[in-house]
N, C-alpha and C positions, 0 to 999 in steps of 0.2 A: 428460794428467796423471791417473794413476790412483792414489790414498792409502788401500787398502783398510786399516781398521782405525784410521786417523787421526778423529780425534774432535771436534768443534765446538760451544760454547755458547755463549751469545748472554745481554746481559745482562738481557734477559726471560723467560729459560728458565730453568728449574733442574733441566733431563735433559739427556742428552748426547747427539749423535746420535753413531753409528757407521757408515763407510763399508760398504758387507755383509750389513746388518743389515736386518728388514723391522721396519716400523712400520704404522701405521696410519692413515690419513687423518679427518680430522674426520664423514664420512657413512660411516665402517667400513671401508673399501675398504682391501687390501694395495697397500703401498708398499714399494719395497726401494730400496734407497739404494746408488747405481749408485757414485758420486766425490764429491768434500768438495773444492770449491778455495775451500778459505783467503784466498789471498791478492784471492781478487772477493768471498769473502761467499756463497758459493752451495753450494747440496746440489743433487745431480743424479739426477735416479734415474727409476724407472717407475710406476707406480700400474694395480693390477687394472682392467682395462675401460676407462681412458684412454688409457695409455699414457707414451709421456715426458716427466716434469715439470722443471721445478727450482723450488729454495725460497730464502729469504734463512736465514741462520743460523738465527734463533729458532724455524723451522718454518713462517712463513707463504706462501702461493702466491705466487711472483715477479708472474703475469701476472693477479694478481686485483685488480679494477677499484676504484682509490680505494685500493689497499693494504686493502679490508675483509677482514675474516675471511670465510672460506667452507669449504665442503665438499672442497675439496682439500688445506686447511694440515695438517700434520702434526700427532697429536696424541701427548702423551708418551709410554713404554710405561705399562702396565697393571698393578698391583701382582699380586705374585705371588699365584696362585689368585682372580683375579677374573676373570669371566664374560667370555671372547672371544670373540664373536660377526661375523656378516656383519651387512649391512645390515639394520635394522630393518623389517619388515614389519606391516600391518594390513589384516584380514579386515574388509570393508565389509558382506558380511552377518552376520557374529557382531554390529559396531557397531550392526545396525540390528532385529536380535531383538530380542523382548521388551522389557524396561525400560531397554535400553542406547541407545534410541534420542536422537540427538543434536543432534535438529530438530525443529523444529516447522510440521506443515501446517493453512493457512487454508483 
């Protein structure tokens, strides 16, 4: 059952997904949004560098343990003209030049 363009909200969401559409995962990663079955409650799709997921309505990860939030749930789109980016990265020796050091040795 494939409902490209067919739409689902959840009553914790206040965005819409779209069947077609790519989104974003909660750690940044692209997600594209494969089918929408309605009538199970599920988003089906793939995610950069993992592969194929699925979601409950709201956007959170089906197979995430405890139902917690994590780094796969989908996160809403991004207002127009704000900063889209990949995964967040950090330089260990910028943090440890000079006076950015973040530790303390005895």
């Amino acid at each position: 059952m494939k409902a490209i363009g067919f739409s689902v909200t959840s009553e914790n969401s206040k965005f819409v997904f779209l069947a077609g559409s790519l989104y974003r995962t909660r750690d940044r990663r692209e997600a594209r949004i494969d089918r929408i079955e309605s009538d199970v409650g599920l988003i089906v799709g793939q995610v950069q560098m993992h592969g194929p997921c699925v979601w409950l309505t709201g956007g959170r990860y089906r197979d995430a343990p405890f139902g917690a939030p994590g780094p796969l749930d989908l996160m809403p789109p991004s207002p127009e003209g704000a900063q889209r980016g990949g995964p967040k990265t950090a330089s260990l020796k910028e943090a440890l030049e000079g006076d950015n050091r973040l530790f303390c040795c005895d």
